[in-house]
C-alpha positions in Angstrom: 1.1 -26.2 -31.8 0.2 -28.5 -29.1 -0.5 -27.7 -25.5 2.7 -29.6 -23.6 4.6 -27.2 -26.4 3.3 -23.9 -25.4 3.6 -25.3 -21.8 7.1 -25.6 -22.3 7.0 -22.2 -23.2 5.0 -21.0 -20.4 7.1 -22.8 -17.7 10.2 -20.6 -18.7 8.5 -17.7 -16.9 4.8 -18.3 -15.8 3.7 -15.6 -16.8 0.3 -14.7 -19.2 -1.1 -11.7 -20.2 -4.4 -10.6 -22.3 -3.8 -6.6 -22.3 -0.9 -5.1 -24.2 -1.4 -2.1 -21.8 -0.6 -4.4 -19.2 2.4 -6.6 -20.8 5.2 -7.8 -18.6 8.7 -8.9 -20.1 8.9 -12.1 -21.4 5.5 -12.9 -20.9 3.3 -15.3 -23.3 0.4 -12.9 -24.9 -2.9 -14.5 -25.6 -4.7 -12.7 -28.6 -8.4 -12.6 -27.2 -11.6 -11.6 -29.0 -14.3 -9.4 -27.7 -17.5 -7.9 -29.3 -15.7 -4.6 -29.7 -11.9 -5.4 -30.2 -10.0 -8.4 -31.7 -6.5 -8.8 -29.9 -5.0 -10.6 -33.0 -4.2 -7.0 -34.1 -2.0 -6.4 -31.4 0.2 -9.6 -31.7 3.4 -7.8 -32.9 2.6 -5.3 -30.7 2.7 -7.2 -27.6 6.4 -8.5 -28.8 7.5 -5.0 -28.9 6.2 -4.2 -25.3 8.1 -7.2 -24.3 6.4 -10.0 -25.0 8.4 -13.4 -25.9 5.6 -14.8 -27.5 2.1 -14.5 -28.7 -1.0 -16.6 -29.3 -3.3 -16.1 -32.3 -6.0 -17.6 -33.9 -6.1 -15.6 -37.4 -3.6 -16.9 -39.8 -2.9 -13.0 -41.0 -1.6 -12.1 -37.7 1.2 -14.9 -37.7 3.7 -12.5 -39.1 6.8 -13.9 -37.0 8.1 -16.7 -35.4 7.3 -15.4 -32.0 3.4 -15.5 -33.1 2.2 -18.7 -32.7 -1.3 -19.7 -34.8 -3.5 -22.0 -32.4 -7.6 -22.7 -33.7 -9.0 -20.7 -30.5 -7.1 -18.2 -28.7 -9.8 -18.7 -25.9 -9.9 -22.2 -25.4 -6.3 -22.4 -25.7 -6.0 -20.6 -22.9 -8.5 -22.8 -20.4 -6.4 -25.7 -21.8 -3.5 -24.4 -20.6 -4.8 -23.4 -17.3 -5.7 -27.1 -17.0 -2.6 -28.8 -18.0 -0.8 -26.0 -15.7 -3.1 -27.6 -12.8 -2.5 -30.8 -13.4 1.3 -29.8 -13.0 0.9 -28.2 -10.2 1.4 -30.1 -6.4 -0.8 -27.6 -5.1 -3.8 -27.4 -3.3 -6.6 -25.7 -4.5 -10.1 -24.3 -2.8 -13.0 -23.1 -5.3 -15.6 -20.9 -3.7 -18.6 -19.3 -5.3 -21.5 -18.1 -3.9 -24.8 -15.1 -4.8 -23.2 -12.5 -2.4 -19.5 -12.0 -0.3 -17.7 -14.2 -2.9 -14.7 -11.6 -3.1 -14.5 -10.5 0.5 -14.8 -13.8 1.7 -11.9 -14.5 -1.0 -10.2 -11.7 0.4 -10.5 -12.5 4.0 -9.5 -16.5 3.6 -6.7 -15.3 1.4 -5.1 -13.1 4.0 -5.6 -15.8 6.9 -3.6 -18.5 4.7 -1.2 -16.0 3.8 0.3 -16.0 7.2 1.7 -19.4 6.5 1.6 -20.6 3.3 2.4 -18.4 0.1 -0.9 -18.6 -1.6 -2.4 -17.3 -4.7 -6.0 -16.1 -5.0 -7.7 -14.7 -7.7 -7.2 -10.9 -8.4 -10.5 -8.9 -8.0 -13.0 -10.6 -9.0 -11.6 -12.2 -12.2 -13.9 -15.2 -11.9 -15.3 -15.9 -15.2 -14.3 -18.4 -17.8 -10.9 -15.9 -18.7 -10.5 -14.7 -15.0 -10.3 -18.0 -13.4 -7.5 -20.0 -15.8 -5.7 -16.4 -15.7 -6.1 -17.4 -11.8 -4.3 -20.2 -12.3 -1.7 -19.3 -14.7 -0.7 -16.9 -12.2 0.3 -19.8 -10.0 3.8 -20.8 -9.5 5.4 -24.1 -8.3 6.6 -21.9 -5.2 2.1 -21.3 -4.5 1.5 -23.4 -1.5 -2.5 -22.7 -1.8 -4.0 -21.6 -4.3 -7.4 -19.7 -3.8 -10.0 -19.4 -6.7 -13.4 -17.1 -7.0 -15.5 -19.2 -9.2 -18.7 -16.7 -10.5 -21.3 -17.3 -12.6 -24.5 -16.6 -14.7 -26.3 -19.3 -16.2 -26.0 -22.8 -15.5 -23.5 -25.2 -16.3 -20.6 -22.7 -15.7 -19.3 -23.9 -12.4 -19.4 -27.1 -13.3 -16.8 -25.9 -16.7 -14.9 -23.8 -14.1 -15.0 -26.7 -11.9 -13.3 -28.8 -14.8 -10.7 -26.3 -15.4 -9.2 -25.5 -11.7 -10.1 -28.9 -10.3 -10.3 -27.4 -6.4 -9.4 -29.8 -3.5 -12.1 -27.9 -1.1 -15.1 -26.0 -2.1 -17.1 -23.2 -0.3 -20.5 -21.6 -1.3 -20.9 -18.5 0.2 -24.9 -18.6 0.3 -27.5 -19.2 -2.0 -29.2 -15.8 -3.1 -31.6 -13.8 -5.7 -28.4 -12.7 -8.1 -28.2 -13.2 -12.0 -32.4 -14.6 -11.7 -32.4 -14.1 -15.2 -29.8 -16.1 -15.9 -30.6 -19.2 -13.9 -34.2 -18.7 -13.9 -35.2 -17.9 -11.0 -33.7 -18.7 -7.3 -34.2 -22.6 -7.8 -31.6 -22.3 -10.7 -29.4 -20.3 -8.8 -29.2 -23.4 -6.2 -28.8 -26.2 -8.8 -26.4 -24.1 -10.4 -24.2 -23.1 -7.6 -24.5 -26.3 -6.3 -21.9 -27.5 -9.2 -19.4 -27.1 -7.3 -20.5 -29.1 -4.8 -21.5 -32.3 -7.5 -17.9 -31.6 -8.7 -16.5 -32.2 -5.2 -18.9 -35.5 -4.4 -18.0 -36.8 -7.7 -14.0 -36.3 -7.0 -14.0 -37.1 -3.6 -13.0 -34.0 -2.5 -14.1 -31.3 1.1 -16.5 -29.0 1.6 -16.4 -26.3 3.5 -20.2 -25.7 5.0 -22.1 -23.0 7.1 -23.9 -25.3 9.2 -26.5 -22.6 9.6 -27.5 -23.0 6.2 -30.3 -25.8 6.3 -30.2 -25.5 2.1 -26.2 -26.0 2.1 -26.5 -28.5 5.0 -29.3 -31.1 2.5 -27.0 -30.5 -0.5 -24.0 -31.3 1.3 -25.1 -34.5 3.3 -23.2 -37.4 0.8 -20.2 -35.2 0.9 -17.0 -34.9 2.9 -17.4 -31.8 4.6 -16.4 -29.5 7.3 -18.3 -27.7 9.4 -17.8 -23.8 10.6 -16.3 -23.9 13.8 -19.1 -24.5 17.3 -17.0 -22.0 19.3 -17.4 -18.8 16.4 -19.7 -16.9 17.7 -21.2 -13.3 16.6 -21.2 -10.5 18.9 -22.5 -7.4 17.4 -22.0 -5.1 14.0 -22.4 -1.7 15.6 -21.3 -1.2 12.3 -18.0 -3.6 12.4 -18.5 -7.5 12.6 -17.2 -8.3 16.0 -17.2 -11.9 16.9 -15.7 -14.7 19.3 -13.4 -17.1 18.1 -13.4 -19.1 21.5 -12.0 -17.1 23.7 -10.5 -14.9 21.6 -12.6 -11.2 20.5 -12.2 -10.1 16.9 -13.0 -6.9 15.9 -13.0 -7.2 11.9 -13.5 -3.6 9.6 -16.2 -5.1 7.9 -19.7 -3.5 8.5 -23.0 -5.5 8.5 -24.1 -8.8 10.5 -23.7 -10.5 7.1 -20.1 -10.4 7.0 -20.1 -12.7 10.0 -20.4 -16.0 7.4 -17.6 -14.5 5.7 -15.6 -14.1 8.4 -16.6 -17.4 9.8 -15.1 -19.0 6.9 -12.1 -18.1 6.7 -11.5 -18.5 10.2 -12.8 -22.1 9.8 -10.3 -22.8 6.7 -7.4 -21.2 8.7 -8.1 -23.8 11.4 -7.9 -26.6 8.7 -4.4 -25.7 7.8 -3.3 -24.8 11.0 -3.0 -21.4 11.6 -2.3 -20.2 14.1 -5.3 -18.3 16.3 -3.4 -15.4 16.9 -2.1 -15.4 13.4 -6.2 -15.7 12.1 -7.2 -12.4 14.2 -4.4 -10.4 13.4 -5.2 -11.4 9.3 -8.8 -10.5 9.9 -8.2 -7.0 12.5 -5.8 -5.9 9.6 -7.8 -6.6 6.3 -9.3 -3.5 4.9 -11.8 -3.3 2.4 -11.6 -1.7 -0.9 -13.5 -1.2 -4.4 -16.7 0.6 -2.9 -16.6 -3.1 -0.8 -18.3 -2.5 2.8 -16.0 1.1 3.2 -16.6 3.6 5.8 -15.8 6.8 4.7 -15.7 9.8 7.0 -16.5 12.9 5.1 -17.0 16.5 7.3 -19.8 15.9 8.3 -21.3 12.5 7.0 -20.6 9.2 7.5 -20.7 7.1 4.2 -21.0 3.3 3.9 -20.0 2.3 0.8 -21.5 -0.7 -1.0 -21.7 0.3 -4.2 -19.8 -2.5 -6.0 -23.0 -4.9 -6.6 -26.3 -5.3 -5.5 -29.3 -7.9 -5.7 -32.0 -8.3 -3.9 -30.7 -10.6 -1.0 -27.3 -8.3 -0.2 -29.8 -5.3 -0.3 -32.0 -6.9 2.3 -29.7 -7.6 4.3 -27.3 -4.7 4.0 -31.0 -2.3 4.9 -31.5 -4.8 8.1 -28.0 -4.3 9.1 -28.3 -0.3 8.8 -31.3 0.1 10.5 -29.7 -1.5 13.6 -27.0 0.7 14.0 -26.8 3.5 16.7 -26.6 6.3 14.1 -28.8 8.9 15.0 -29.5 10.6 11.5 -29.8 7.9 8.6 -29.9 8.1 4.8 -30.1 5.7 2.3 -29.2 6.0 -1.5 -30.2 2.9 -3.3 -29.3 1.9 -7.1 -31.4 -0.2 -9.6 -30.6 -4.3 -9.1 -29.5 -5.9 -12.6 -30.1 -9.2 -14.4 -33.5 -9.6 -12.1 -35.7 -11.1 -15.4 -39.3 -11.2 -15.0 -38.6 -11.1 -11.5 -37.2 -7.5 -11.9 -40.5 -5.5 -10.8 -41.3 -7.4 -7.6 -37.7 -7.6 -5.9 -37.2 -3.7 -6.5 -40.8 -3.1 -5.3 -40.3 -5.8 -2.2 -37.0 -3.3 -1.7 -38.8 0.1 -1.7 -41.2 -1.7 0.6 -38.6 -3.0 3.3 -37.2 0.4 3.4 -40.4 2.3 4.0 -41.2 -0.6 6.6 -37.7 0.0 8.0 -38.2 3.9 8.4 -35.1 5.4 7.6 -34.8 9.2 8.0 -33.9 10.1 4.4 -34.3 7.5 1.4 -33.8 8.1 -2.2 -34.3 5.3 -4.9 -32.4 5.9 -8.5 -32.6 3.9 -11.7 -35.2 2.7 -14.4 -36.8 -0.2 -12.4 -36.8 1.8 -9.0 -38.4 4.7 -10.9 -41.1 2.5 -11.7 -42.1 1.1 -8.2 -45.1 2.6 -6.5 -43.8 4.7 -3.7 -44.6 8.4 -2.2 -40.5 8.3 -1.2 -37.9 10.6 -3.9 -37.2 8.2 -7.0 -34.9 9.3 -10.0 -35.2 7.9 -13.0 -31.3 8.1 -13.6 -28.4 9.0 -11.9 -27.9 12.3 -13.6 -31.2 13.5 -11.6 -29.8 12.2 -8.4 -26.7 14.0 -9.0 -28.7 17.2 -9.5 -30.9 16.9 -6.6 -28.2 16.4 -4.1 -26.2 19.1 -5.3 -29.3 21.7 -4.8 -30.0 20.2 -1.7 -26.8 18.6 0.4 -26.9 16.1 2.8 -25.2 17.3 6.5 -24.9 15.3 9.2 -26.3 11.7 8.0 -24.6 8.1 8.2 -25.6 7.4 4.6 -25.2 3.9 2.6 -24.6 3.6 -0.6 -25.6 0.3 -2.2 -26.4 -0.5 -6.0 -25.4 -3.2 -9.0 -22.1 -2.2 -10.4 -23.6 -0.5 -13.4 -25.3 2.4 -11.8 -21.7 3.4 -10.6 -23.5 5.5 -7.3 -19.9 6.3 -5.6 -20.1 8.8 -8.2 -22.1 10.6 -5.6 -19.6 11.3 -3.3 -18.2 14.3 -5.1 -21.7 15.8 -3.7 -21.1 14.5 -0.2 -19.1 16.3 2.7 
């Protein structure tokens, strides 16, 4: 069947889904394929939850009318996602960035919001399925649609890029994430910087930290907008407060790096007119979640939660930020980095070594390639060890932050913690 066909289809409802514990009535099921599980097999079951029609890609499965056989489930749907786009009279910013990607997503979502009915990506759904689900999950009633573009390896963004086609562009910064992917930090520039050939070449806007000297040289042949000359940070004693002209904002966002975040969103709310009072009651209000920058107040500890990723630049400068609070008593518990490369040994080491520079009261370092730094200071080698320790020997009266890649799963921790 041909794409305008299933469209047709689609535009009944507008609605897509990939998880048959997750179907909605009448929506359009898209059979896909994983290492571990082939959604073909649950075609008919999808219909039964609800679903009006489903998408497969393995003749066998096309047992009804309802099933419809396409040659790639996957690419079907980033076709659609396109054609959808193309439909839609909607504007559209792409962001992507090493670190803040979500929050600034978050924060720029909740700004528009006040005016417009936007659509952003859920979570961080920003891969090749994530982002045309993004945009299948637009409407013709979206005003602004907002779209987290992430990625591994070059030439991604530029095939996100193609799908979404965005009207603006923001990169949040350029740091040491997914090295092994890109091949080092000069890969992760040329290959974040996608976004920014795809909005040159389509004469679209940028959206630029003027801060940045690296953003500033690979923005110079580009429309672009600068952050705002009257932001202005004021302290993060731990939340980001910050002057937006005359106006104080006092954000619930801990550490001086969320000021760029912040600062973008406040800049994009200007470009569509928001209104000022509107932009610092979106930003007072927004809360992190998912182990996100949270302050947690157990009995007698105070936890700051960062435990949803880590790489070497959001660790530097979430340890920076720590060590300038007012906290009398401080601990840090620090997770192994992922998808380092060759590169792996010498960020965590450059890590252990900041810390122990930095001087913090209590610091414990858990994982594989923390393990194997040299370092007089408590390592685990896994979190099970960790868990033990803490339990024999619990933490009272601390500020304590959290911080490590997704995988090591720290807040687990907090079951210890009071």
């Amino acid at each position: 069947m041909k794409i305008e066909a299933i469209y047709k289809l689609y535009s009944e409802y507008y609605l897509v889904d990939t998880d048959t514990r997750k179907i909605r009535e009448n929506t359009i099921f898209f059979a896909l394929k994983g290492d571990n599980f082939n959604g073909n097999k649950f075609a008919e079951q999808a219909l039964k939850l609800g679903a009006k029609y489903a998408i497969v890609d393995e003749e066998e499965f096309q047992t009804n009318d309802a099933i419809i056989l396409v040659d790639d489930v996957l690419e079907t749907l980033q076709k659609l996602a396109n054609f959808h786009r193309k439909k839609l009279n909607t504007p559209i910013i792409g962001l992507t960035g090493s670190n803040g990607k979500t929050t600034t997503k978050e924060l720029i979502n909740a700004v528009l919001n006040k005016k417009y009915k936007t659509t952003a990506t859920i979570g961080n759904l920003n891969n090749h399925i994530g982002v045309p689900l993004t945009l299948l999950s637009m409407t013709p009633k979206t005003e602004i649609g907002i779209v987290e573009m992430g990625a591994n390896h070059q030439k991604e963004i530029e095939f996100l890029c193609n799908i979404c086609e965005p009207d603006f562009g923001y990169i949040t910064n350029f740091g040491k994430a997914h090295l092994e992917g890109f091949g080092g930090i000069v890969g992760v520039i040329k290959g974040k910087s996608e976004l920014y050939k795809y909005l040159k070449k389509n004469n679209k806007i940028a959206f630029v930290n003027p801060a940045d000297k690296i953003q500033i040289e690979k923005t110079k042949n580009l429309q672009k907008i600068l952050f705002n000359d009257n932001l202005k940070f004021l302290e993060a004693n731990p939340f980001v407060k910050i002057s937006n002209d005359s106006t104080i904002i006092k954000s619930n966002l801990i550490g001086s790096y969320n000021y760029t975040n912040i600062a973008a969103a406040i800049t994009i709310g200007n470009y569509f007119k928001i209104n000022g009072n509107e932009i610092k009651s979106a930003i007072e209000k927004y809360i992190p979640t998912n182990n996100r920058s949270q302050i947690l107040q157990k009995k007698s500890n105070k936890i700051i939660l960062d435990a949803y990723n880590a790489n070497p630049s959001s660790m530097q400068e979430a340890l920076e930020s720590f060590s300038k609070s007012n906290d009398v008593s401080k601990t840090i518990i620090l997770g192994d980095m992922f998808e380092l490369g060759n590169e792996s040994s010498i960020e965590h080491q450059n890590i252990v070594d900041l810390a122990t520079k930095l001087n913090f009261d209590t610091m414990y370092f858990v994982g594989e390639h923390f393990h194997n730094t040299s370092t007089d200071l408590q390592k685990f080698k896994d979190f099970k060890d960790l868990y033990t320790y803490i339990k024999n020997n619990p933490l009272e009266h601390q500020s304590i932050l959290i911080k490590g890649s997704r995988g090591m799963s720290l807040e687990r921790i907090l079951d210890l913690i009071n």
